[in-house]
C-alpha positions as CSV (number, residue, x, y, z in Angstrom):
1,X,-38.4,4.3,2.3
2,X,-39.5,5.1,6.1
3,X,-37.8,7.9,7.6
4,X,-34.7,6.4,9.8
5,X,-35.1,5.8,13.9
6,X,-31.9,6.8,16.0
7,X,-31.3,3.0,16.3
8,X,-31.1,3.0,12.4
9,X,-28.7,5.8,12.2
10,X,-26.7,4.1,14.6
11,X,-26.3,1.1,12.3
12,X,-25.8,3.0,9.3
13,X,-22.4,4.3,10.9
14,X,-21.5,1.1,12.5
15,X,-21.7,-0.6,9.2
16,X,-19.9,2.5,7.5
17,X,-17.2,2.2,9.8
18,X,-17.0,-1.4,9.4
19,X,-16.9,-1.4,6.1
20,X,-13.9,1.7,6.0
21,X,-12.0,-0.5,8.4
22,X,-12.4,-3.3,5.9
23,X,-10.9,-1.2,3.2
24,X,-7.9,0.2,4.8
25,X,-7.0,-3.1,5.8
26,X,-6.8,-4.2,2.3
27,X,-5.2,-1.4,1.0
28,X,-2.4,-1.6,3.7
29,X,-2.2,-5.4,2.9
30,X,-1.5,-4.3,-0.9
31,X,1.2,-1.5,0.0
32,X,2.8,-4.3,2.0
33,X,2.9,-6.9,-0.3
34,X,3.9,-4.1,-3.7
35,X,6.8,-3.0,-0.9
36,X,8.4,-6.4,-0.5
37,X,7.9,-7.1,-4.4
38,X,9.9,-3.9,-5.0
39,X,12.6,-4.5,-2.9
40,X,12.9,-8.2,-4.4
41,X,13.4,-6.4,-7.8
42,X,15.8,-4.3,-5.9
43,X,17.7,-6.9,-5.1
44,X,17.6,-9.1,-8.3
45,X,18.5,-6.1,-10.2
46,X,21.6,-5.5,-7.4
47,X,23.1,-9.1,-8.1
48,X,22.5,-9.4,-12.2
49,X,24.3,-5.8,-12.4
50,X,26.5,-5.4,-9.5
51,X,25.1,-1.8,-8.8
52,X,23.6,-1.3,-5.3
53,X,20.0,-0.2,-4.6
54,X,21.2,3.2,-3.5
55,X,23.3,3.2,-6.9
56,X,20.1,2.1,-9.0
57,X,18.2,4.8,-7.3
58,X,20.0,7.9,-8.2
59,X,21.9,6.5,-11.1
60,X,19.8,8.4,-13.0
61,X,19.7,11.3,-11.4
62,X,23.3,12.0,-10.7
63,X,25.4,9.6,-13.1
64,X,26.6,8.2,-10.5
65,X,27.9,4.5,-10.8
């Protein structure tokens, strides 16, 4: 391969960027959506048991009920 030109170098870290950019918008878009699955569960699991979501959290934890 030919050595690179500044304009290469240039593009090289354009399309890096790009393609970074790319990738933290889908990984924001899946923490989004795994977020509002977990709070549906939350709030499933709040009305088949009665036990709020702070409850659920540390029921485990502390005993509490």
């Amino acid at each position: 391969m030919a050595s690179s030109t500044p304009n290469d170098d240039w593009f090289q870290n354009a399309a890096a960027a790009q393609i970074r950019n790319e990738r933290f918008e889908r990984a924001e878009l899946l923490n989004g959506r795994t977020a509002m699955i977990g709070f549906v569960v939350g709030i499933l699991t709040e009305a088949l048991t009665g036990h709020g979501i702070v409850s659920q959290i540390t029921f485990g934890v502390f005993g509490c009920n």
